[in-house]
N, C-alpha and C positions, 0 to 999 in steps of 0.2 A: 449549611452552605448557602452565601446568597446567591442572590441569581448574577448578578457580575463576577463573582468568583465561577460558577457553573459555567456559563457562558467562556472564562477564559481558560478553562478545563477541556470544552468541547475544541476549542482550537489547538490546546496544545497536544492532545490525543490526535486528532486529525495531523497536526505535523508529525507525530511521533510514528503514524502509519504511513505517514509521506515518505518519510526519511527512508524508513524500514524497505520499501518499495524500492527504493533507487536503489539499498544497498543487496537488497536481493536479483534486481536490474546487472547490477555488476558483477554480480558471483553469478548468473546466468551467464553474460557475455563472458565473462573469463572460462566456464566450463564449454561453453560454445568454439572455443580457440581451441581445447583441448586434443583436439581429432590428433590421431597417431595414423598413418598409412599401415595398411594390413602387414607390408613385408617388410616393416620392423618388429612383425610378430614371429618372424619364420623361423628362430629359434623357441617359438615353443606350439604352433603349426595354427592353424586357421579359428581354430573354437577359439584359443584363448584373442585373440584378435575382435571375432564377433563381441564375445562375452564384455571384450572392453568397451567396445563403441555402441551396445544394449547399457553398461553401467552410465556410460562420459551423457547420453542421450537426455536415456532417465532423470538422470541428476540435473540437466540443463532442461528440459520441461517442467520438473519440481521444483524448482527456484523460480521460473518463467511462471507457472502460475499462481506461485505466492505471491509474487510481484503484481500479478495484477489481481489478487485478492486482495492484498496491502492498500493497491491505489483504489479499491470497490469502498473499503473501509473508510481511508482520508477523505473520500468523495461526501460517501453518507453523512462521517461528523461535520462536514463542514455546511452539506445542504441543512442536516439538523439546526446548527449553529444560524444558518441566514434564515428558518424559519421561525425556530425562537427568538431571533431581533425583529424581523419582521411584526409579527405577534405582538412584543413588547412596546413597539413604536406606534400599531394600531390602536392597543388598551390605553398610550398614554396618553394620543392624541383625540381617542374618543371623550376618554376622564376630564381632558383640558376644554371639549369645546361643552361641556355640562358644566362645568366647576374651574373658577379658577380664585386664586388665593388672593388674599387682599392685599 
Protein backbone atom coordinates (compact mmCIF):
# COMPACT_ATOMS: atom_id res chain seq x y z
CA UNK A 1 0.00 0.00 0.00
CA UNK A 2 1.59 3.50 -0.78
CA UNK A 3 1.74 5.93 1.61
CA UNK A 4 -1.04 8.22 -0.34
CA UNK A 5 -3.23 5.43 -0.41
CA UNK A 6 -2.53 4.72 3.64
CA UNK A 7 -2.78 8.22 4.25
CA UNK A 8 -6.48 8.27 2.53
CA UNK A 9 -7.38 5.08 4.47
CA UNK A 10 -6.53 6.97 7.84
CA UNK A 11 -9.24 9.50 6.76
CA UNK A 12 -11.80 7.44 5.73
CA UNK A 13 -11.48 5.13 8.85
CA UNK A 14 -11.50 8.29 10.93
CA UNK A 15 -15.00 9.29 9.02
CA UNK A 16 -16.23 5.98 9.23
CA UNK A 17 -15.83 6.33 13.37
CA UNK A 18 -17.28 9.85 12.90
CA UNK A 19 -20.24 8.73 11.19
CA UNK A 20 -20.68 5.68 13.56
CA UNK A 21 -20.57 8.41 16.63
CA UNK A 22 -23.50 10.50 15.44
CA UNK A 23 -25.48 7.52 14.73
CA UNK A 24 -24.89 6.05 17.96
CA UNK A 25 -25.50 10.09 19.30
CA UNK A 26 -29.01 9.46 17.85
CA UNK A 27 -29.97 5.90 19.14
CA UNK A 28 -28.85 7.56 22.62
CA UNK A 29 -31.12 10.59 22.33
CA UNK A 30 -33.97 8.48 20.87
CA UNK A 31 -33.60 6.05 23.96
CA UNK A 32 -33.16 9.18 26.13
CA UNK A 33 -37.11 10.14 24.96
CA UNK A 34 -38.03 6.78 25.93
CA UNK A 35 -39.18 7.49 29.71
CA UNK A 36 -42.68 5.94 30.34
CA UNK A 37 -44.29 7.53 33.90
CA UNK A 38 -44.50 4.83 36.50
CA UNK A 39 -48.50 4.76 36.54
CA UNK A 40 -48.67 3.47 33.02
CA UNK A 41 -47.01 0.48 34.85
CA UNK A 42 -50.00 0.00 37.28
CA UNK A 43 -51.39 -2.69 35.49
CA UNK A 44 -48.49 -4.67 36.24
CA UNK A 45 -47.32 -2.81 39.70
CA UNK A 46 -44.08 -0.92 40.60
CA UNK A 47 -41.01 -3.50 39.81
CA UNK A 48 -41.97 -3.93 36.37
CA UNK A 49 -41.91 -0.04 35.95
CA UNK A 50 -38.43 0.25 37.82
CA UNK A 51 -37.17 -2.83 35.82
CA UNK A 52 -38.18 -0.59 32.66
CA UNK A 53 -36.48 2.63 33.50
CA UNK A 54 -33.09 0.32 34.96
CA UNK A 55 -33.33 -1.30 31.08
CA UNK A 56 -34.54 2.41 28.95
CA UNK A 57 -31.33 3.99 31.29
CA UNK A 58 -28.73 1.19 30.72
CA UNK A 59 -29.29 1.09 27.08
CA UNK A 60 -29.10 5.12 26.72
CA UNK A 61 -25.62 5.19 28.74
CA UNK A 62 -24.37 2.17 26.50
CA UNK A 63 -24.97 3.98 23.16
CA UNK A 64 -23.88 7.34 25.08
CA UNK A 65 -20.61 5.84 25.68
CA UNK A 66 -19.91 4.19 22.51
CA UNK A 67 -20.60 7.50 20.94
CA UNK A 68 -18.02 8.97 22.66
CA UNK A 69 -15.64 6.09 22.25
CA UNK A 70 -16.52 6.27 18.35
CA UNK A 71 -15.61 10.09 18.44
CA UNK A 72 -12.01 8.95 20.95
CA UNK A 73 -11.37 6.79 17.78
CA UNK A 74 -12.10 9.62 14.73
CA UNK A 75 -10.16 11.77 16.90
CA UNK A 76 -6.91 9.38 17.15
CA UNK A 77 -7.09 8.56 13.23
CA UNK A 78 -7.19 11.82 12.41
CA UNK A 79 -4.42 13.29 14.83
CA UNK A 80 -2.56 10.05 13.32
CA UNK A 81 -3.26 11.24 9.95
CA UNK A 82 -1.92 15.15 10.64
CA UNK A 83 1.05 13.58 12.19
CA UNK A 84 2.14 11.36 9.32
CA UNK A 85 1.64 14.55 6.95
CA UNK A 86 3.31 16.57 9.11
CA UNK A 87 6.35 14.00 9.07
CA UNK A 88 5.99 13.56 5.34
CA UNK A 89 6.32 17.36 4.64
CA UNK A 90 9.33 17.70 7.04
CA UNK A 91 11.37 14.49 5.35
CA UNK A 92 10.49 16.25 1.87
CA UNK A 93 11.36 19.65 2.73
CA UNK A 94 14.62 18.48 4.51
CA UNK A 95 15.49 16.08 1.19
CA UNK A 96 14.87 19.38 -1.00
CA UNK A 97 17.05 21.76 0.93
CA UNK A 98 20.23 18.80 0.60
CA UNK A 99 19.31 17.76 -2.93
CA UNK A 100 17.44 19.06 -5.44
CA UNK A 101 16.94 17.73 -9.16
CA UNK A 102 18.29 19.21 -12.08
Amino acid sequence: MSFEVAMKALLADADRWGATADELTTAADAAAALTVPAQSFSFAGGDAAAAYEELRSFVQHYLSDGATKATGASTALTHVHQVYASADENAQSALHSKWQAL
